[in-house]
C-alpha positions in Angstrom: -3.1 -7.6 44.1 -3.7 -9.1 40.8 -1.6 -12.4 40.2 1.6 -11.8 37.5 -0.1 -14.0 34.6 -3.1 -11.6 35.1 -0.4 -8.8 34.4 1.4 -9.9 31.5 -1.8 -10.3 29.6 -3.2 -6.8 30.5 -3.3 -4.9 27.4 -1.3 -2.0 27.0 -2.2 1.4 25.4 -1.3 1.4 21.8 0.3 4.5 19.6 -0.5 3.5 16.7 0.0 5.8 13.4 -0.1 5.5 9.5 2.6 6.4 7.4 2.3 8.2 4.0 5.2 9.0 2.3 4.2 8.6 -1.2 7.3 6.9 -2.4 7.0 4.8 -5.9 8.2 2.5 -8.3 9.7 4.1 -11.4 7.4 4.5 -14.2 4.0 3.7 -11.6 1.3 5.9 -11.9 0.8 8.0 -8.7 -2.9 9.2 -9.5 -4.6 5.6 -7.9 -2.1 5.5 -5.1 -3.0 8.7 -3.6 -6.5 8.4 -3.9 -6.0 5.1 -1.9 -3.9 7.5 0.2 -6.8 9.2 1.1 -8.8 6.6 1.4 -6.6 5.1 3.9 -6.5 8.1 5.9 -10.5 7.9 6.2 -10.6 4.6 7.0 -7.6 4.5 9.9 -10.1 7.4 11.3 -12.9 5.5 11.2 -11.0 2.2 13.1 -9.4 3.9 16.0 -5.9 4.9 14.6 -3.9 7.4 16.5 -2.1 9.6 13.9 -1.1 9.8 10.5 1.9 11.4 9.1 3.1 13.1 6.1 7.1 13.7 5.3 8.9 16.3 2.9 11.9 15.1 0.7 12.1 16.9 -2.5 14.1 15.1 -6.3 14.0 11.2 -5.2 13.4 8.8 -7.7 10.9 7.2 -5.6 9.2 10.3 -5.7 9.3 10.5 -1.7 6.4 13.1 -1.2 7.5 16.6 -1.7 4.3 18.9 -1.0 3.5 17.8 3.0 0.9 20.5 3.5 -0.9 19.9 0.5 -1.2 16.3 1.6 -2.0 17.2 5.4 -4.8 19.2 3.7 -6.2 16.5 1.5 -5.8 13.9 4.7 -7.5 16.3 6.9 -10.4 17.0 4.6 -11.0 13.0 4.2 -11.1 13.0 8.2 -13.2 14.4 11.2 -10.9 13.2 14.1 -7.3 11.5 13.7 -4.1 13.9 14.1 -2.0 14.3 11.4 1.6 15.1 11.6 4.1 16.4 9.2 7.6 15.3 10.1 9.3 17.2 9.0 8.6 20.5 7.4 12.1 21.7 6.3 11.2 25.0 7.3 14.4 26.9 5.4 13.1 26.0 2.0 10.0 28.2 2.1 9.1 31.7 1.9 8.6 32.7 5.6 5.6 34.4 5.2 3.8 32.2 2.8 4.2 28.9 4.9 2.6 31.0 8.2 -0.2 31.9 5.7 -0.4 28.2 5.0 -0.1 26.5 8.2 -2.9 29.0 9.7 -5.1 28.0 6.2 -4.2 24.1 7.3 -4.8 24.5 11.0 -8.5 26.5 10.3 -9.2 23.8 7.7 -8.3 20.6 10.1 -9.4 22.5 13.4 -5.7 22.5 15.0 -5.1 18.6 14.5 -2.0 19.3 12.3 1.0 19.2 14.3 4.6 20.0 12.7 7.9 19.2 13.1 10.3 21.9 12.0 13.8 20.2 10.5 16.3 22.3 8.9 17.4 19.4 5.8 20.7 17.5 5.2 20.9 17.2 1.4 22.4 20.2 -0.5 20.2 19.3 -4.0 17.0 20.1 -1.9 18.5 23.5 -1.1 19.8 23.6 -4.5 16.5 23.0 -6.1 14.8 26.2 -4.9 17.6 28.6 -5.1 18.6 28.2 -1.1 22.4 28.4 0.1 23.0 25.3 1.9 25.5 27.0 4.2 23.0 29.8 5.8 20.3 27.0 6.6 21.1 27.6 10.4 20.8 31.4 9.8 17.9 31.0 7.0 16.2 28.3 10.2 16.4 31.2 12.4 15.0 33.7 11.2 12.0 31.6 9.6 11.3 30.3 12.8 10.9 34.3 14.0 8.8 35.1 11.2 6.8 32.2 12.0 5.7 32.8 15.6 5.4 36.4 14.7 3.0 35.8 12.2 1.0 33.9 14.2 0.6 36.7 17.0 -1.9 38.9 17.1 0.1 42.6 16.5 1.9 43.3 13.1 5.7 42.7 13.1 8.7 44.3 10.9 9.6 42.1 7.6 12.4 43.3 5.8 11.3 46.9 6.7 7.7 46.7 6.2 5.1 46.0 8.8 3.4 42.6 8.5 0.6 41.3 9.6 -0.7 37.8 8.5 -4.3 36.8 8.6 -5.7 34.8 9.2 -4.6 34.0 12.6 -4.2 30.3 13.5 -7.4 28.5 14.5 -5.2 27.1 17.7 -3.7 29.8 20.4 -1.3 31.1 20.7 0.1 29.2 17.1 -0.4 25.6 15.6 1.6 23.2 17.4 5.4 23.5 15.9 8.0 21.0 17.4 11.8 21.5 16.6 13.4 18.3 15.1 17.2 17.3 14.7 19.6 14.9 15.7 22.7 17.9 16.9 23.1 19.8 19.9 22.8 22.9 17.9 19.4 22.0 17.5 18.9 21.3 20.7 19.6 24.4 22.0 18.1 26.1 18.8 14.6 24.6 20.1 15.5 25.7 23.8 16.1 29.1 22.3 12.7 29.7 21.0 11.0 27.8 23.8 9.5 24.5 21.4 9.4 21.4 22.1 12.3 19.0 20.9 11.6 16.3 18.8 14.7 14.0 17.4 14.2 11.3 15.1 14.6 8.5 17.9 16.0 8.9 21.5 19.1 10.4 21.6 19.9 10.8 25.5 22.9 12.6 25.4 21.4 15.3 22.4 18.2 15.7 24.9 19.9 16.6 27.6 21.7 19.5 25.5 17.9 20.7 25.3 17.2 20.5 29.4 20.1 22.1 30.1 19.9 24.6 27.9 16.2 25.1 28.4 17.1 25.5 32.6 19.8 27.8 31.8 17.1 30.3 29.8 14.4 29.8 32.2 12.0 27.8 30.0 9.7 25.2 29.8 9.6 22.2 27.3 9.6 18.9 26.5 11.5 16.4 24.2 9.4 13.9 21.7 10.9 10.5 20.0 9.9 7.4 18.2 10.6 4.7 20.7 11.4 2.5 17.6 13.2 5.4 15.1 11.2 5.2 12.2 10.7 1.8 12.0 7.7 0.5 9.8 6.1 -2.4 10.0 3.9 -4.9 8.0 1.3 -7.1 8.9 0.5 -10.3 7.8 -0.5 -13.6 8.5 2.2 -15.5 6.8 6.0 -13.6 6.9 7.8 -16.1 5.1 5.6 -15.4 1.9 4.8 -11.4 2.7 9.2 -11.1 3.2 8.9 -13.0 -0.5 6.0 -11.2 -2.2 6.5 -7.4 -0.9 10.6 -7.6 0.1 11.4 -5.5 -3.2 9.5 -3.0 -2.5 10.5 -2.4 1.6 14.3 -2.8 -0.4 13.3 -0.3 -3.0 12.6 2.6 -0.3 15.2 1.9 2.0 17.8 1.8 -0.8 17.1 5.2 -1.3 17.3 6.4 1.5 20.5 4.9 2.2 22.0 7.0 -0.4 21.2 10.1 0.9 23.5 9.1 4.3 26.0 12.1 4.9 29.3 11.5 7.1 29.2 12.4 10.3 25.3 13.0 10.8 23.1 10.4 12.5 19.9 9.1 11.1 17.4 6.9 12.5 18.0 3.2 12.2 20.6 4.0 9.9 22.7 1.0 8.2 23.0 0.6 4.8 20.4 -2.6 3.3 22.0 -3.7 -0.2 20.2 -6.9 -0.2 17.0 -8.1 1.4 18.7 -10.2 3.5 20.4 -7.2 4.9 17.4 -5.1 5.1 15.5 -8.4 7.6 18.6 -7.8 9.2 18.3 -4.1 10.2 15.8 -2.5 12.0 14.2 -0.9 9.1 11.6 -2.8 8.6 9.5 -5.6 10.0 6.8 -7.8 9.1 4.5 -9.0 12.0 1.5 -11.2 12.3 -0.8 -9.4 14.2 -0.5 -12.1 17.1 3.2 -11.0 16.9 2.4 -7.8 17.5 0.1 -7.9 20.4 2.5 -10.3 22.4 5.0 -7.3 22.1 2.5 -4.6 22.7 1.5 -6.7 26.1 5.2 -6.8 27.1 5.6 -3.3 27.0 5.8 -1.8 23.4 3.8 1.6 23.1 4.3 2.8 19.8 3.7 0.9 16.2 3.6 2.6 12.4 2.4 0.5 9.6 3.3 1.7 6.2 1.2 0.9 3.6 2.4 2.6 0.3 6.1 1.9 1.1 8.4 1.7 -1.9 5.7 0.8 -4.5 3.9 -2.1 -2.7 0.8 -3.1 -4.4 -2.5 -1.7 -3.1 -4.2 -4.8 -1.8 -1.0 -5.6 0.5 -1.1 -2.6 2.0 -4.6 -2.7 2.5 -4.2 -5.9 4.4 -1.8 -4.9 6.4 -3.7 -1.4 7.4 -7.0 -3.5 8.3 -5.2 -6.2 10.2 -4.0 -3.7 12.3 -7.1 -2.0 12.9 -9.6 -5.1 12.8 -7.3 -7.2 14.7 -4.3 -5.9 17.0 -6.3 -2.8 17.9 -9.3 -4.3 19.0 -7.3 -7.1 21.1 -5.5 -4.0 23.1 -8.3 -2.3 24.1 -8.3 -1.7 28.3 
């Protein structure tokens, strides 16, 4: 039996992912920052990342990324081997049909490493914005999420009175991997119901077991997916102090943002509100390591990490140190 100090200094396996959500400073050109994007994404594959992930929010004045699968695309051509992740689709704002043609194109294209997380939306201007009534998006969730897993078999199917059938099929059997996101019992049971795996926003205990039971009461198999840290982010640096003093507007800029969008009675991840900097060090939002830091914590027990390197605006070479630090020095340093 190995002593305890040779234990605690074991290395733990590392879930490590990269964040790109795109979002902006007013008035900054977005041309650079997505070729850097991209240029990210290659390198993160090249240095042992495990994921990276892409996110849909539609009108923000940070210009939060709005077009997922084109991005998953353009990420999966730049790579060979890293999964990507879009979390989350919000399914009822696309034409049924179209978006199984897509995610088949996407899942031939990347060779079935783009995973997806199906979430039905919370902000009525999204909804607005493409002519959707924000009162049917449980019916309008529904009924995509037939369509879609019809598509993706291999006999034709009845849309709308005509018989369907979508080519080509999806490069991964029997369809692309589709998880069912939300933070509600309704979806819960909604992703019991069509037999996908659950995936909330951070662990909700009480909302997974709505999921169990309801998949043991229909006879089905699944499994339930969170975050163990929400959707944290964090930066990496070898001095906090200054990074807190150099990049803070930027982490404040995003969060800020996002803030706004809070809607009574529904639960977000890591949700409280950061006016100030001070309150956003406060809050679990964000948090700026040094990569010793991060290890220590990683050797105690922590599992999961996701550095963010475009958040809010943040100036290219910041990011870029705090993407290689964590490749060229906490990775390595966790290796079994």
């Amino acid at each position: 039996m190995p002593a305890p100090e040779e234990v605690t200094d074991q290395p733990m396996p590392l879930l490590s992912a990269l964040r790109l959500n795109m979002t902006n400073v007013p008035g900054a050109g977005n041309a650079e920052r997505y070729r850097a994007a991209l240029d990210m994404a290659a390198y993160a594959d090249a240095n042992g990342v495990t994921a990276i992930g892409c996110e849909e929010h539609h009108l923000a004045a940070t210009g939060w990324l709005p077009a997922p699968l084109m991005m998953a695309a353009a990420v999966a051509g730049a790579t060979r081997n890293i999964r990507i992740s879009v979390n989350a689709l919000l399914v009822p704002l696309y034409h049924p049909v179209r978006l199984a043609e897509d995610i088949a194109v996407l899942d031939h294209l990347s060779a079935g490493r783009v995973s997806y997380v199906a979430g039905i939306g919370y902000r009525r201007v999204e909804y607005h914005a493409v002519g959707r009534d924000f009162r049917r998006r449980g019916r309008v969730m529904d009924e995509c999420l037939e369509v879609l897993l019809k598509a993706w078999g291999d006999q034709p199917f009845d849309y709308q009175g005509h018989l369907v059938d979508v080519t080509p099929k999806p490069y991964t059997k029997p369809h692309p991997v589709l998880f069912l996101g939300g933070m509600s019992a309704a979806a819960a049971r909604r992703a019991a119901r069509f037999g996908l795996p659950f995936s909330p926003p951070m662990p909700m205990p009480q909302i997974e077991a709505v999921y169990r039971d309801e998949l043991a009461r229909l006879g089905k198999q699944g499994f339930v997916f969170s975050p163990e840290n929400g959707n944290t982010v964090t930066h990496l640096t070898t001095d906090p102090e200054s990074a807190w003093a150099r990049c803070g507007r930027y982490f404040l800029h995003e969060a800020t943002e996002y803030s706004s969008w809070a809607v009574p009675d529904v639960p977000r991840p890591n949700e409280s509100p950061a006016a100030t900097l001070d309150e956003l060090r406060a809050s679990a939002k964000v948090e700026v390591l040094t990569p010793e830091q991060l290890i220590a914590q990683c050797r105690a027990g922590r599992t999961g990490v996701t550095v963010h390197p475009l958040i809010g605006g943040l100036p290219l070479d910041e990011g870029w140190e705090s993407l290689r630090l964590l490749a060229e020095r906490v990775l390595p340093a966790l290796q079994p």
